[in-house]
C-alpha positions as CSV (number, residue, x, y, z in Angstrom):
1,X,17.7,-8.5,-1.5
2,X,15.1,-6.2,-1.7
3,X,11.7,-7.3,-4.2
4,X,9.3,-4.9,-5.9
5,X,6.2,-5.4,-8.0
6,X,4.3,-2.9,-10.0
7,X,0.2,-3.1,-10.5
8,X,-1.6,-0.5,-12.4
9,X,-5.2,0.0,-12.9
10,X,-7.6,1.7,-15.7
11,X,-10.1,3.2,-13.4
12,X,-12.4,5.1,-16.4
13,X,-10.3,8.1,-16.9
14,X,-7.7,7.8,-14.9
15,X,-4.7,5.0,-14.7
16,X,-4.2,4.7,-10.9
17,X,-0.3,2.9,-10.2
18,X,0.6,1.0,-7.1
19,X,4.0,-0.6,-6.3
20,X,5.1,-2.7,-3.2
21,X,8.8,-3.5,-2.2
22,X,10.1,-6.2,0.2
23,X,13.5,-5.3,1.8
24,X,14.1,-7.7,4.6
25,X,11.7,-7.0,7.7
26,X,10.7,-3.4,5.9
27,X,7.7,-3.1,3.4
28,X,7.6,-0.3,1.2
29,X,3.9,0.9,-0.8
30,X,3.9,3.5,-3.6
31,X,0.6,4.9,-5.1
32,X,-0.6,7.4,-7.0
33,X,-2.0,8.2,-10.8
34,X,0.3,7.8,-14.1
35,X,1.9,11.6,-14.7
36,X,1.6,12.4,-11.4
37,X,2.9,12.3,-7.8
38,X,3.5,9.3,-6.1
39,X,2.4,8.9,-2.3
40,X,4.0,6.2,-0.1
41,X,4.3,4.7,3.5
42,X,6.8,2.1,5.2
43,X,6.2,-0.6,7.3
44,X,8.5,-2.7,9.7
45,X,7.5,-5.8,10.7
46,X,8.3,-8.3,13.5
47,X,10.0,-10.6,11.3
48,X,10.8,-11.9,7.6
49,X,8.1,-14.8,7.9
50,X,5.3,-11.7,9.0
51,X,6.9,-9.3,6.1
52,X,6.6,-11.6,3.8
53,X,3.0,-12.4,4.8
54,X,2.0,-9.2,4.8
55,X,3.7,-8.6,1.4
56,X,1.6,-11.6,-0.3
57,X,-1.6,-10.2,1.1
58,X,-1.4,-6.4,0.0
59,X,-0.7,-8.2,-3.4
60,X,-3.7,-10.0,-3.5
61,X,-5.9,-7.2,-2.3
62,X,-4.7,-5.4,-5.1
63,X,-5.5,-8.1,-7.6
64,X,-9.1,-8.7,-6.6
65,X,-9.4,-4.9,-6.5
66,X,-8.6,-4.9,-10.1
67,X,-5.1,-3.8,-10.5
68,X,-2.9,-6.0,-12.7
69,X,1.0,-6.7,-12.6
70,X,3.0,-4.9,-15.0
71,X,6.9,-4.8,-15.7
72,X,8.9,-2.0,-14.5
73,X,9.0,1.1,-16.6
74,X,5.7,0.3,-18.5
75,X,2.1,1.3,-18.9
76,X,0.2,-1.5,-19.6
77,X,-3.1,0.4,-19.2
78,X,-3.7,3.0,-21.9
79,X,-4.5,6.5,-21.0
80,X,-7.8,7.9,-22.1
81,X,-7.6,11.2,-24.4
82,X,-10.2,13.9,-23.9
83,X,-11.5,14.1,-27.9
84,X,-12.0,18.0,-26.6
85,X,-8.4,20.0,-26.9
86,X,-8.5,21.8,-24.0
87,X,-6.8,25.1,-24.1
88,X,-3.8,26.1,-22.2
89,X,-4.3,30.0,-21.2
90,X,-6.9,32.0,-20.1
91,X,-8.8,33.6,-24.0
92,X,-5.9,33.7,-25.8
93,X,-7.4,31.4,-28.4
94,X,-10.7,33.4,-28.7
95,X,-11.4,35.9,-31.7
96,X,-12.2,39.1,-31.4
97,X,-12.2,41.5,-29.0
98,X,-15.1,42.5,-26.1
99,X,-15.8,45.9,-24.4
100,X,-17.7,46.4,-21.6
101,X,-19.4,49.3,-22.3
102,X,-21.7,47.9,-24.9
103,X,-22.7,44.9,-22.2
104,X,-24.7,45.0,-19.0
105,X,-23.1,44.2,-15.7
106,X,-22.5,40.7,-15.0
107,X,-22.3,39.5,-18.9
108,X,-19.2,38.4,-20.8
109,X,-18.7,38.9,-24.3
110,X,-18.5,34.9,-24.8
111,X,-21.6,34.1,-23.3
């Protein structure tokens, strides 16, 4: 019967995720950021006994790196908001309009 844990970490702006899975003699790590792609890598190992070693260690790197256990399917760590709204599309929220003709090379009509 396979085993997984999930660990997340606030790391200032970003909420990093890491996961580990223990299926037998196989060890499966997941990491990445929350929103966003996960990256992974398998291991097989000699044996359950080294497996299972191996899964108890990455687990406690992880903990005295900071990251804490969570349940499946939650955040524990809150995301950070930017208090700016950033916009979405090239000036489509800017006023006004801006010719060229009345500016020297090399200036925008924002600046």
């Amino acid at each position: 019967m396979a085993r997984t844990r999930y660990f997340e970490k606030n790391d200032k702006a970003v909420v990093r995720r890491w996961q580990i899975t223990l299926d037998g003699i196989r060890c499966h790590m997941g990491w990445g950021v929350a929103d966003g792609v996960m990256r992974g890598s398998s291991m097989t190992l000699d044996d359950e006994a080294h497996a299972l070693r191996h899964f108890t260690k990455k687990i406690s790197e992880k903990e005295r790196s900071g990251y804490v256990e969570v349940a499946p399917g939650t955040r524990r760590c809150g995301r950070r908001r930017s208090p700016i709204p950033r916009r979405t599309s090239g000036c489509s929220t800017w006023s006004g309009t801006a010719t060229s003709t009345s500016r020297s090379p090399g200036t925008h009509a924002w600046s």
